[in-house]
C-alpha positions in Angstrom: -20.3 9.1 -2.1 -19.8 11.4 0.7 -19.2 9.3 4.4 -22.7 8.3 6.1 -24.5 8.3 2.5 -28.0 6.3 2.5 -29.5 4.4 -0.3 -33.5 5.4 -0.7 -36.2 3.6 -3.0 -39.3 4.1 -3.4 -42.0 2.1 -5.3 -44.0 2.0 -8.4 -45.6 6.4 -8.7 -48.3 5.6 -11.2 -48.4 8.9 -11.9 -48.9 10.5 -8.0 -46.7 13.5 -8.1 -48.6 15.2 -5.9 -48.0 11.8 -3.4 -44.3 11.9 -4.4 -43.8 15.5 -3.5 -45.4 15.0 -0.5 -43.1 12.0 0.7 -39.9 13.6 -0.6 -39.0 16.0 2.1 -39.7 13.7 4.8 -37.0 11.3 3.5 -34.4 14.3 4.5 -32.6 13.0 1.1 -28.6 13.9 1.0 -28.5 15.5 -2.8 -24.6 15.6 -2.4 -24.6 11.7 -1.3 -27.4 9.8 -0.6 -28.5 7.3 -4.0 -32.0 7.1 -5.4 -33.6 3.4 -7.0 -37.0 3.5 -8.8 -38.6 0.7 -9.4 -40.3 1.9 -12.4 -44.1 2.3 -13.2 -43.5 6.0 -13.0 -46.5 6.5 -15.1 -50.0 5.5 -15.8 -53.5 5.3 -13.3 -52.6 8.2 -11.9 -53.2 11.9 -12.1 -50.4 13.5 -12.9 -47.7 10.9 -14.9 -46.8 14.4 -16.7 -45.6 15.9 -13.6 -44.0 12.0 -12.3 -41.9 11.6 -15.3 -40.4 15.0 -15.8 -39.7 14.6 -11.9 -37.8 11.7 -12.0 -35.7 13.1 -15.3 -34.7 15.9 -12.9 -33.5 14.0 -10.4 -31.4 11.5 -12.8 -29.5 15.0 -13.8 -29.4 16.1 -10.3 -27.8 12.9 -9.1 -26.0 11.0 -11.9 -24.9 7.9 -11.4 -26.1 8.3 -7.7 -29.8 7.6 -9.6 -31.4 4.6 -11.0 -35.0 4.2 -12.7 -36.0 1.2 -14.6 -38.4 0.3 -17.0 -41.7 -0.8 -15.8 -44.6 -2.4 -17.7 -46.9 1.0 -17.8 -43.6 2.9 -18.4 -43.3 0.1 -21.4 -47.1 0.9 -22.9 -46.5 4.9 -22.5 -43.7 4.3 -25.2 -45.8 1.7 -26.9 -48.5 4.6 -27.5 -45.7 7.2 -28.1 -45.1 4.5 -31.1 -48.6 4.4 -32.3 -48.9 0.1 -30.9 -51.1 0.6 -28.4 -53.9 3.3 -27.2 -52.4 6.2 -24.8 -55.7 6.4 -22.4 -56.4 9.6 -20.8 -53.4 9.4 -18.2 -51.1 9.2 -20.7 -52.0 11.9 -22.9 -50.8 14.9 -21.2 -47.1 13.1 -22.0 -47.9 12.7 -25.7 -49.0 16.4 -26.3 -46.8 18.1 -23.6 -43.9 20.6 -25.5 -41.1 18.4 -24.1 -42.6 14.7 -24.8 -40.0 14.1 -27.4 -37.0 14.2 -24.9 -39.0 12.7 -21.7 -40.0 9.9 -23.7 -36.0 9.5 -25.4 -35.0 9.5 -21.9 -37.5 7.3 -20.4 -36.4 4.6 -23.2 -33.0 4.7 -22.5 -34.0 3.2 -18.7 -32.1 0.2 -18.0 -34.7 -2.8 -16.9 -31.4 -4.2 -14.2 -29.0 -2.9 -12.2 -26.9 -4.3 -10.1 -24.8 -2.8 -7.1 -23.0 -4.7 -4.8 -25.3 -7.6 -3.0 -28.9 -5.6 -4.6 -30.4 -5.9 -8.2 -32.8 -3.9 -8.9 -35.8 -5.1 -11.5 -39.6 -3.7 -12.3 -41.2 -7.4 -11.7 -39.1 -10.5 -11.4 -36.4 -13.0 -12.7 -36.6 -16.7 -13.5 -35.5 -19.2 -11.0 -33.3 -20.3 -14.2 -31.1 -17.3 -14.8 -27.9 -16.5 -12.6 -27.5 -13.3 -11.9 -24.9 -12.7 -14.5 -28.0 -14.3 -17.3 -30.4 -12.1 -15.9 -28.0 -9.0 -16.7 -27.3 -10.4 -19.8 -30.9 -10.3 -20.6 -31.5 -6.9 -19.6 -28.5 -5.8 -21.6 -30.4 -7.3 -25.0 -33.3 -6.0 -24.2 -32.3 -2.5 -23.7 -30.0 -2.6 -26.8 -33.4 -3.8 -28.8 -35.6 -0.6 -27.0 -32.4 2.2 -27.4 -32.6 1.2 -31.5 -36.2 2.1 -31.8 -37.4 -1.8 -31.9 -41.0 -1.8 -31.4 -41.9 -5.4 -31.2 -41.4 -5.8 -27.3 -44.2 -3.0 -26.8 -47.3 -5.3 -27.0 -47.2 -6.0 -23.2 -48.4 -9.0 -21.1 -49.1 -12.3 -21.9 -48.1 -11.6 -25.4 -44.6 -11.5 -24.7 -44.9 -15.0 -24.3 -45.1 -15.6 -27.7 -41.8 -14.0 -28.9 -39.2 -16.1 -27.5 -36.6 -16.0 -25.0 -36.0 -12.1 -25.8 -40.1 -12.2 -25.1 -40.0 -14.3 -22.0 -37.2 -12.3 -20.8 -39.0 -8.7 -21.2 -42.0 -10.6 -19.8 -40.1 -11.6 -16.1 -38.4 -8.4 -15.9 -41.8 -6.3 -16.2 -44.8 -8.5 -15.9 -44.0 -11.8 -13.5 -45.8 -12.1 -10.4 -45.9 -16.2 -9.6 -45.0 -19.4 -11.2 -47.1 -22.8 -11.4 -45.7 -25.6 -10.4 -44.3 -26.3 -14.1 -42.2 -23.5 -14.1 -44.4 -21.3 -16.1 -45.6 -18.1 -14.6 -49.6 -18.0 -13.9 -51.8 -15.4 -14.3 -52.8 -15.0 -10.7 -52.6 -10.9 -9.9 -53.7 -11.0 -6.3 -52.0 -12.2 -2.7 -49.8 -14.3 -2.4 -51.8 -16.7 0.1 -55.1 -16.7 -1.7 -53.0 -17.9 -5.1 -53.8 -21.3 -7.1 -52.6 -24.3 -5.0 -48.9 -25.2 -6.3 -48.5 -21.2 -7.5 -45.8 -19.5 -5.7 -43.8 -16.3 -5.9 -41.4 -16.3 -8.0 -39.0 -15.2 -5.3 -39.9 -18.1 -3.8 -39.6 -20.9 -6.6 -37.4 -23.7 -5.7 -33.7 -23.9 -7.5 -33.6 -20.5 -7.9 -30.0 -19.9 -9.5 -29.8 -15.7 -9.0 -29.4 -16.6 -5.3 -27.2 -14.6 -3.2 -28.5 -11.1 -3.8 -31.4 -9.0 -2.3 -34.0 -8.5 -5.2 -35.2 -4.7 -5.1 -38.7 -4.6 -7.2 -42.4 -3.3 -7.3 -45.0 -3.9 -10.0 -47.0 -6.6 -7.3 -49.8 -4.3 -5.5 -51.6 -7.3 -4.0 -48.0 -8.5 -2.7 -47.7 -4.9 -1.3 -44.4 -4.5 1.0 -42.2 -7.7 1.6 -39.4 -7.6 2.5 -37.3 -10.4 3.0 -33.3 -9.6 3.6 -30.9 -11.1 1.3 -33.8 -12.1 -1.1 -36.2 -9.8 -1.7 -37.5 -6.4 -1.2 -40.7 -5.4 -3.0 -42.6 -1.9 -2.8 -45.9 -1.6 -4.6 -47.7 -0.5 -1.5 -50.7 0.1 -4.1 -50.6 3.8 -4.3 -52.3 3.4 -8.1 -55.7 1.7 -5.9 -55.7 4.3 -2.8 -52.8 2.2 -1.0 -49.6 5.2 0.4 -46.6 5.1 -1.8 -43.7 3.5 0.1 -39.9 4.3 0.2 -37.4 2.2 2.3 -34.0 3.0 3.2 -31.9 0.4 2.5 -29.2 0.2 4.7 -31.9 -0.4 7.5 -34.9 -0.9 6.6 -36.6 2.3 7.6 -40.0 3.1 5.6 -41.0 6.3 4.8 -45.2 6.1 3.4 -47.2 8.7 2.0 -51.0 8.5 1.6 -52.2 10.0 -1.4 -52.2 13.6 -2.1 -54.7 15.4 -4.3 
């Protein structure tokens, strides 16, 4: 890393290349230093997921380990339809039929779904207040040893990931959580934070939360849209996928960089 490198991420792309073209050039992004962190949802209720993934595999290559993407829940049904589980929708189509699907989709399946550097961790959705930090890693690790073999049982998605087990509830926190009831269990509440069930709270929030003692980098709530809380959490969905500007944040300061959408 070259002296006076600056660590950019930007939120969930639902498939908004044209919006992601747009904001790259005004983030006056170092290519020989600065590092990249996408939260994931690359693809999926947008217009161009094509275009979205196959620019985020050439910035991976561009950057190296300087780049992180991980696996979001729409990133997680794109390979579900790639593996005939679930229906592909017309957004995702143009990946499935495009000449160079077969290494886009190999690359997007070896995403990790944690990564850690220094006091950040960076996840799609959320963690249980019950893992450390070193559990929720741990996790991640199982998880992405189960996708890289070609398991297709995670793929189903949602609420059914509750039925699988641990390695179920684990995909499920890392992709899917949004809020947790006052039992511990996470509700189904998909809108802000402050019009949520009484007892319901964000599961950056929850009481006894064990991962403390790193800033949370993560996307996946549009209704939470940018929050940012140092040392805890940092979340980006700024809802480009429902009109909303896609939203990148330099880390080191806390400078945002939004985009409204583009074609």
């Amino acid at each position: 890393m070259t002296d006076g490198a600056r660590h950019w991420a930007i939120g969930d792309v639902h498939g908004h290349a044209k919006t992601l073209a747009a904001l790259w050039p005004r983030l006056d992004f170092d290519l020989t230093g600065d590092r990249l962190w996408l939260v994931g949802d690359l693809v999926n209720r947008g217009p161009d997921s094509l275009g979205a993934l196959r620019w985020a595999r050439s910035m991976a290559s561009t950057l190296g380990d300087r780049f992180a993407c991980v696996l979001g829940n729409h990133d997680l049904h794109l390979l579900a339809a790639a593996a005939g589980r679930r229906e592909p929708g017309e957004d995702l189509r143009p990946i499935l039929d495009a000449p160079d699907a077969a290494d886009l989709l190999e690359w997007l399946r070896f995403r990790p779904l944690a990564v850690r550097e220094g006091g950040r961790l960076l996840v799609h959705a959320g963690l249980w207040p019950t893992w450390s930090v070193d559990e929720t890693l741990m996790w991640a690790r199982r998880l992405e040893g189960l996708l890289r073999g070609g398991s297709t049982d995670l793929l189903t998605g949602g609420k059914a990931l509750l039925g699988k087990g641990e390695i179920g509830e684990a995909l499920y926190a890392l992709t899917t959580l949004r809020l947790l009831r006052t039992d511990g269990r996470p509700s189904t509440f998909k809108g802000p934070p402050d019009d949520a069930p009484p007892g319901d709270v964000p599961w950056f929030e929850a009481p006894h939360r064990r991962w403390r003692g790193l800033e949370v980098v993560c996307g996946h709530w549009a209704a939470l849209g940018v929050h940012r809380r140092a040392g805890v959490v940092c979340a980006l969905d700024s809802g480009v996928a429902w009109g909303g500007p896609l939203t990148a944040i330099r880390l080191d300061d806390g400078e945002l960089v939004q985009q409204e959408p583009v074609g």
